[in-house]
C-alpha positions as CSV (number, residue, x, y, z in Angstrom):
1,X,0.0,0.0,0.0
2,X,1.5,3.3,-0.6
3,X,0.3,6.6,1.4
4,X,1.4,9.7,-0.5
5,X,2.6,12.8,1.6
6,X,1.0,15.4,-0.4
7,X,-2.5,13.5,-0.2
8,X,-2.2,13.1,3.8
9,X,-4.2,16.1,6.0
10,X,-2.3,18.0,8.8
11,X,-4.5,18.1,11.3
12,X,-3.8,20.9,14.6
13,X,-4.3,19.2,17.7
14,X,-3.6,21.7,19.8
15,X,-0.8,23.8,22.0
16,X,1.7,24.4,19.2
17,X,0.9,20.3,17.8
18,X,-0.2,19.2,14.7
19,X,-0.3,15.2,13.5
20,X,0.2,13.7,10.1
21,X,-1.4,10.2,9.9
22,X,0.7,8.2,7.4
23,X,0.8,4.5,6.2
24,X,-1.6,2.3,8.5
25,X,-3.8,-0.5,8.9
26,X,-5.0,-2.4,11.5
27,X,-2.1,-4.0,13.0
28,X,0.8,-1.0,12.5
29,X,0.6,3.4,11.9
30,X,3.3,5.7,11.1
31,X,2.4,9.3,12.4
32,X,4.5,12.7,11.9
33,X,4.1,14.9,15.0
34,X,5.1,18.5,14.4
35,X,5.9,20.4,17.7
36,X,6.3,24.9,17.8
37,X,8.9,25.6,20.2
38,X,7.7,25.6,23.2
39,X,4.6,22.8,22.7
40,X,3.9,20.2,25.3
41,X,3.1,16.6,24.7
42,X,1.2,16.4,27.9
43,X,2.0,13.1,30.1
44,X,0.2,10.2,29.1
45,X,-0.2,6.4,28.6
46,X,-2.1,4.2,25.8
47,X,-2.2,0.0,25.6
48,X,0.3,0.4,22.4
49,X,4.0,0.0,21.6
50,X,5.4,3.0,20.3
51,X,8.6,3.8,18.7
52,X,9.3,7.4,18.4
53,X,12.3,9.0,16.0
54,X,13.4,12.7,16.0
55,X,13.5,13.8,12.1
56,X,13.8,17.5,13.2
57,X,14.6,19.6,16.5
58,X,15.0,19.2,20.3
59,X,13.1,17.5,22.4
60,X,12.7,16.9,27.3
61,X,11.1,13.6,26.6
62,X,10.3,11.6,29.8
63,X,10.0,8.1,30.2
64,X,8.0,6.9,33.0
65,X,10.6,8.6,35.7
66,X,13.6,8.9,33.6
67,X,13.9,12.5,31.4
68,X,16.6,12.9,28.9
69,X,17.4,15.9,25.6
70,X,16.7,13.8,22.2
71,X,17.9,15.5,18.9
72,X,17.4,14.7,15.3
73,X,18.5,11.0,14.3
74,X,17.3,9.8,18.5
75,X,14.6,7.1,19.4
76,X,12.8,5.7,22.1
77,X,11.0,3.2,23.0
78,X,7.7,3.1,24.7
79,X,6.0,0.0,26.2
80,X,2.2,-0.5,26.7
81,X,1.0,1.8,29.7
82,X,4.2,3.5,29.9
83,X,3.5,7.0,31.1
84,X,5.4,9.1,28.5
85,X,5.7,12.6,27.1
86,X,8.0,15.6,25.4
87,X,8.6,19.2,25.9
88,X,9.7,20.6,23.0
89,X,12.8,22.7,23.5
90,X,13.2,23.4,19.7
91,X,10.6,23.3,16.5
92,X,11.1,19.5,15.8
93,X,9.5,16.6,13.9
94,X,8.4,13.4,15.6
95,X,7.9,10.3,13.6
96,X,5.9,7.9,16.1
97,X,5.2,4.2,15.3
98,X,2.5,2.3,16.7
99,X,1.5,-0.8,16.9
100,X,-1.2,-1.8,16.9
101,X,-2.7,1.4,14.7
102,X,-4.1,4.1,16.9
103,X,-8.0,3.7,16.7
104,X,-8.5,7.3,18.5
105,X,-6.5,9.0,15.8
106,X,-9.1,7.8,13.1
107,X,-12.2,9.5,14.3
């Protein structure tokens, strides 16, 4: 299956955040995450696996208790009910990886 940038919507979440739903089906999605400086990913937890990759910026991103700086080229790794979140200390690009695909983000 092929999912074509320029025929994916950018859609403003809120607080300096707007999400780009790419590729996807049931079992796997691929999400672009576009942070202002400044922008919160509020805390939070969810029942899937997550892999996130820094295309662009500076990001505080806290795992459960531990917080570390991720730049461009960084990943993490987040496990089911994981509390996890990012403050965005320069205008970045997340690419986020779930499995399985994000349900919520579809409606």
């Amino acid at each position: 299956m092929f999912k074509f940038y320029s025929e994916t919507e950018l859609t403003d979440v809120g607080g300096g955040v707007s999400r780009r739903i790419l590729a996807h089906d049931s079992d796997m999605m691929a999400v672009e995450v576009i942070f202002e400086e400044g922008a919160v990913g509020a805390m939070h937890s969810h029942p899937h696996v997550q892999i996130s990759y820094v295309l662009e910026g500076e990001f505080e991103a806290t795992l459960g208790d531990e917080t570390r700086i991720i730049r461009k080229g960084d990943t993490y790794y987040t496990t089911p009910d994981l509390p996890h979140g990012v403050v965005c200390r320069r205008a970045g690009k997340l690419l986020d990886i779930f499995t399985p695909e994000r349900r919520d983000f579809l409606k």
